[in-house]
N, C-alpha and C positions, 0 to 999 in steps of 0.2 A: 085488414081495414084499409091501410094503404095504400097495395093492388086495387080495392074496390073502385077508392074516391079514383087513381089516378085511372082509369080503364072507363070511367067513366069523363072524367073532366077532360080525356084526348078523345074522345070520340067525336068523330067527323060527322058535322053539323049541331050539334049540340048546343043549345040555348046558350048567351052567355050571362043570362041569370044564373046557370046551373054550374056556370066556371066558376062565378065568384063563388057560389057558394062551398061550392069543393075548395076552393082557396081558403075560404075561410075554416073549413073544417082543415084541412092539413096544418094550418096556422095550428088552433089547438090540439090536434093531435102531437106538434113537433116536440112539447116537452114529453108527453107521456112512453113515444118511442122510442130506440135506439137508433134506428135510420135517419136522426136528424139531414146529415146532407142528402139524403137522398130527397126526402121532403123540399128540404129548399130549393134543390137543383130544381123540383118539379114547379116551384113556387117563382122562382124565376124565370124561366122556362115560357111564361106568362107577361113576360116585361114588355115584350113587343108585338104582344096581339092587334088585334086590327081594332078590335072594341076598344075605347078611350077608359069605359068602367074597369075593364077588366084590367087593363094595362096599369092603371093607377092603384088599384088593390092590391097586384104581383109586386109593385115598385114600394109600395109602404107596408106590406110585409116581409119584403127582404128584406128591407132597413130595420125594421122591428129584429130582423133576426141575426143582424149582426153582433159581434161581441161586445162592442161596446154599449149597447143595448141590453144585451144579458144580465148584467150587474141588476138594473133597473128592475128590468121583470119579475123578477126573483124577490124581490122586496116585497 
């Protein structure tokens, strides 16, 4: 599944309605996997797109994914 979203959300010309959304979907996939870093690398990876939306989605769900965030979520 996480080949899928990421072979899709790098794909050259790609809507970036269709980033966020793959963003948001690796978002919830990051607990259900074991590749968490790989996921975020790919979620970060996103921090300095050229779209403002997308840029800003990559940047608060990295924070979301930090540890000290963890505790949190888990609750």
């Amino acid at each position: 599944i996480v080949d899928l979203v990421e072979s899709i959300i790098f794909k050259a010309g790609i809507e970036n309605d269709t980033i966020s959304y793959g963003l948001s979907c690796l978002l919830k996939l990051y607990e259900k996997f074991s590749n968490k870093e790989r996921i975020a690398k790919m979620i970060k990876s996103f921090e300095a797109h050229s779209d403002m939306e997308v840029q800003k989605r990559a940047c608060e769900y990295t924070k979301l994914l930090e540890k000290g965030w963890d505790n949190d979520r888990k609750k």
